[in-house]
C-alpha positions as CSV (number, residue, x, y, z in Angstrom):
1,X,12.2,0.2,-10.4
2,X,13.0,3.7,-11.8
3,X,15.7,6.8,-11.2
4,X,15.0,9.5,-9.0
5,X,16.2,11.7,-11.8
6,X,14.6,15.0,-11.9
7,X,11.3,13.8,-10.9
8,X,9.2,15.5,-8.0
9,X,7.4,13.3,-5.7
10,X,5.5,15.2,-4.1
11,X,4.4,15.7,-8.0
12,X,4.6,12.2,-8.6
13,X,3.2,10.2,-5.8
14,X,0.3,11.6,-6.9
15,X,0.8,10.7,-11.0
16,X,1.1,7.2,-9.5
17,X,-1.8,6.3,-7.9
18,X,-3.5,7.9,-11.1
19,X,-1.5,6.3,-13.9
20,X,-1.8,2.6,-11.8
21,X,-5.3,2.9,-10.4
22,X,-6.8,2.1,-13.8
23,X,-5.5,-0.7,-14.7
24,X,-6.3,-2.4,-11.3
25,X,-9.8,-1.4,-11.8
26,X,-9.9,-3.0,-15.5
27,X,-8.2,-6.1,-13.5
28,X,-11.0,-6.4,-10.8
29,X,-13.7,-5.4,-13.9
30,X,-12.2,-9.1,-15.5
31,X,-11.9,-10.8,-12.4
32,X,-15.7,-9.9,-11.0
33,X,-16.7,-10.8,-15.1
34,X,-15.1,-14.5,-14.3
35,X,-16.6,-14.7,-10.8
36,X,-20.0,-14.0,-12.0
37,X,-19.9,-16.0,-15.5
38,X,-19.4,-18.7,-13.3
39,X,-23.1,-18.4,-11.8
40,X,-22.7,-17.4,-8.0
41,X,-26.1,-16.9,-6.5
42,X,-27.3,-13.3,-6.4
43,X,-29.7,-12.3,-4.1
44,X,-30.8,-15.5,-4.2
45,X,-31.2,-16.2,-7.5
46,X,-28.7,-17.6,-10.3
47,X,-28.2,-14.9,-12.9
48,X,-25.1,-13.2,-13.8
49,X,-23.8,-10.0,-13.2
50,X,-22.0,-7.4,-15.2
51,X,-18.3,-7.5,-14.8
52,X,-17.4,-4.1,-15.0
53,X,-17.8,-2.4,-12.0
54,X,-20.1,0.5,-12.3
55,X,-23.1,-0.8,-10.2
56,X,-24.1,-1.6,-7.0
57,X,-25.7,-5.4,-6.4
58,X,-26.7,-7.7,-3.5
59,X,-25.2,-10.5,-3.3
60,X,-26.5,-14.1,-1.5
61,X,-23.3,-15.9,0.4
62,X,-24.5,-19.4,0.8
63,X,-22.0,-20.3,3.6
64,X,-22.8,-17.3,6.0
65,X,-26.6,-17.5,4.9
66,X,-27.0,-13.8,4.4
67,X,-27.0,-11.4,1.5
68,X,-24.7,-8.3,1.3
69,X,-25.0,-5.2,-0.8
70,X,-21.7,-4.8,-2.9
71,X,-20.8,-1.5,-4.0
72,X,-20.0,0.4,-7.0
73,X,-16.3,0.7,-7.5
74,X,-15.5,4.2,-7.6
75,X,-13.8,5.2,-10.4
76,X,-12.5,9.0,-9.8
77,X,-8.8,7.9,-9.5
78,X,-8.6,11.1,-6.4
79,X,-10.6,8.9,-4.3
80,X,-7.4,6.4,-4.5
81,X,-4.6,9.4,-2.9
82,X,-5.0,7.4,0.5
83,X,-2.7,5.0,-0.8
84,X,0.1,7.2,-1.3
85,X,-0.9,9.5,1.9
86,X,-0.3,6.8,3.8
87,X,2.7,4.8,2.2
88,X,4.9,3.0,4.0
89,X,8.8,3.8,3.2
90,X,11.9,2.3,3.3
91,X,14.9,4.4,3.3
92,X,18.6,3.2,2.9
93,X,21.0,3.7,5.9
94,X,23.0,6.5,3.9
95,X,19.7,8.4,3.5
96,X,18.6,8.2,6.8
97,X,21.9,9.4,8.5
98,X,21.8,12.5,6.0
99,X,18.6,13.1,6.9
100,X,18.1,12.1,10.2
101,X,17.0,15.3,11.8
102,X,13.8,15.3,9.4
103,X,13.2,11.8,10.4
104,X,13.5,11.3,13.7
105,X,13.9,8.2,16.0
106,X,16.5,5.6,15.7
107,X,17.3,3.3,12.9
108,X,14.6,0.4,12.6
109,X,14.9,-1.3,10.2
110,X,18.0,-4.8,9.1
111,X,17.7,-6.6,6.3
112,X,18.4,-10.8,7.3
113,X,19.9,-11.1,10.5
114,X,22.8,-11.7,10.7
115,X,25.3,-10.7,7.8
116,X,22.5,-8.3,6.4
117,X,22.9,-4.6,6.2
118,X,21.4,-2.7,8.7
119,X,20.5,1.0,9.9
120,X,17.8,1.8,7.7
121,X,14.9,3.2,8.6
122,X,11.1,2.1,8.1
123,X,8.1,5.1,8.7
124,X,4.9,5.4,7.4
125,X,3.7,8.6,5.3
126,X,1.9,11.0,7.7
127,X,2.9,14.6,5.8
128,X,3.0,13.9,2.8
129,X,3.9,17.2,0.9
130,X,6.9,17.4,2.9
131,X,7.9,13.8,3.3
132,X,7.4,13.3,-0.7
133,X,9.8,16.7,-0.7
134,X,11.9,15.0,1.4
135,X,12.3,11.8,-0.4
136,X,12.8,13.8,-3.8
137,X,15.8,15.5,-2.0
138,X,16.9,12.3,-1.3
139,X,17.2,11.2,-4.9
140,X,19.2,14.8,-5.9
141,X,21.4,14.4,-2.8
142,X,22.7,11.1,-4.2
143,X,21.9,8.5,-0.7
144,X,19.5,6.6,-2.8
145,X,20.2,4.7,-6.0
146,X,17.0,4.3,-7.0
147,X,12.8,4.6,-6.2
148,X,11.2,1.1,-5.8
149,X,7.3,1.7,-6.1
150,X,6.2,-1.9,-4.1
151,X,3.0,-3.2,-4.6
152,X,1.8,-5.0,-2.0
153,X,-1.0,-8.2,-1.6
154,X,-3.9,-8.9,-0.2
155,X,-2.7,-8.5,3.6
156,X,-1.2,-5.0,3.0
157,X,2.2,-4.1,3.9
158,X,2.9,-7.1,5.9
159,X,5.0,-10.0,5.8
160,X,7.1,-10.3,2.4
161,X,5.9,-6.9,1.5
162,X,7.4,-5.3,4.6
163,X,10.6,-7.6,4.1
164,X,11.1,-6.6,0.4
165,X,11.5,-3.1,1.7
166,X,14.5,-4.2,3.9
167,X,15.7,-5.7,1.4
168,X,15.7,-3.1,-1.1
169,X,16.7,-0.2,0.8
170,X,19.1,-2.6,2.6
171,X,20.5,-2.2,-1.3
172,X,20.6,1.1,-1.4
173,X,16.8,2.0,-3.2
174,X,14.4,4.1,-1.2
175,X,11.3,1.8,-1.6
176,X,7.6,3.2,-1.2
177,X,4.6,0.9,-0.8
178,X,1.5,2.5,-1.0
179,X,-1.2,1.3,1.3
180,X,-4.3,0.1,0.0
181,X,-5.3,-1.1,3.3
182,X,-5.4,2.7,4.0
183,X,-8.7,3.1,2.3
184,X,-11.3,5.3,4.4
185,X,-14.5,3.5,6.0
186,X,-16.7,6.0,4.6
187,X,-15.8,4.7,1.0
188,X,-17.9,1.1,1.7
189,X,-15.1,-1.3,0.5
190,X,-12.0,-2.3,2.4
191,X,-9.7,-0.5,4.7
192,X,-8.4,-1.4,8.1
193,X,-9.7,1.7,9.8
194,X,-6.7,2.3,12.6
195,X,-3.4,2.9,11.2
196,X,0.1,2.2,13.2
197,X,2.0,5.0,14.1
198,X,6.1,4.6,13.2
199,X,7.5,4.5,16.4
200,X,4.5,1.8,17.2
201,X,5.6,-0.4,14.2
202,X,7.7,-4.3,15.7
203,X,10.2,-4.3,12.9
204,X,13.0,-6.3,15.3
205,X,12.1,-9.7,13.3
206,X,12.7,-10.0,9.9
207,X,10.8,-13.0,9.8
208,X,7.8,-11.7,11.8
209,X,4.5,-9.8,10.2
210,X,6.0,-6.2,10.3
211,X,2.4,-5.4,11.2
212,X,1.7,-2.0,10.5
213,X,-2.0,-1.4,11.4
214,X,-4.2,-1.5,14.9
215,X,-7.3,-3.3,13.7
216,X,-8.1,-5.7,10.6
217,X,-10.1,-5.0,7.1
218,X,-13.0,-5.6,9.1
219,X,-15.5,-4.2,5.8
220,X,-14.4,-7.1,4.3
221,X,-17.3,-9.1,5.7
């Protein structure tokens, strides 16, 4: 959790994704190092692996009886902007009605039902020079007490992760969650490929998925 203070985000988003991007890749160097310590079968063959990232290997999956070529894990931290470009926000109710003509729509998005705050508002990133410009005029104008940068897990901005930003900005903090599920095709790794618009996004139950994406990590196999 951080101050708006003087910060640009249209500045910053990008500072993010470059300033956190490295540590998660040292975090998936350690965890593929334990994984293949521990003597999975490699193109058929027992032998290990190195941990850190920087080749390309096939790998045998007993289960499904077939081999798949795992890529490198690219390590230019620009290839990793599509998590910010496509961020999913949460924007407190004070922000929203100041800035409502930018925005659009109606408010979306209540904290727990009933006795929670309502009248925020929930959107994905789809401009993101402006809407970063936005959200840093929303931390001079005063609306917002504070920038939540939420990071979300392994199903993407779903479930708890779309509920923390209700809860948050239901609080008063504009709350941004980049999207890793975001991640282009083209790159070989994971990424859900079609992307819900805002206006296409079920946030009515609290309790429900908050799914915000057409079509499932389907790279993932």
């Amino acid at each position: 959790i951080c101050n708006f203070g003087s910060r640009h985000l249209v500045q910053a988003h990008l500072s993010f994704v470059a300033s956190t991007i490295q540590p998660l890749i040292e975090m998936k160097r350690t965890r593929m190092s334990l994984i293949f310590s521990m003597g999975l079968a490699v193109a058929g063959a027992q032998k290990c692996i190195s941990g850190d990232g920087q080749a390309a290997f096939d790998m045998y999956m007993p289960y499904h009886k077939k081999t798949v070529a795992v890529p490198a894990i690219p390590l230019n931290v620009t290839n990793y902007t599509y998590a910010a470009d496509n961020a999913m926000v949460s924007i407190p109710a004070k922000c929203y009605d100041m800035y409502q003509a930018k925005l659009g729509l109606t408010p979306n998005w209540n904290d727990r039902q009933p006795g929670g705050p309502k009248g925020m508002f929930y959107f994905r990133i789809s401009d993101p020079a402006n809407e970063y410009e936005m959200l840093s005029e929303m931390g001079q104008s005063g609306c917002a007490c504070g920038l939540v940068i939420l990071a979300h897990g392994t199903s993407g901005v779903t479930w708890q992760s779309g509920s923390y930003g209700a809860m948050l900005s239901g609080m008063g903090y504009v709350v941004i969650a980049p999207d890793s599920h975001a991640m282009p095709a083209s790159m070989g790794l994971k990424g859900v490929g079609k992307l819900k618009k805002t206006a296409d996004i079920a946030t009515a139950n609290y309790c429900g998925k908050l799914n915000p994406y057409e079509e499932t990590c389907g790279t993932w196999e």
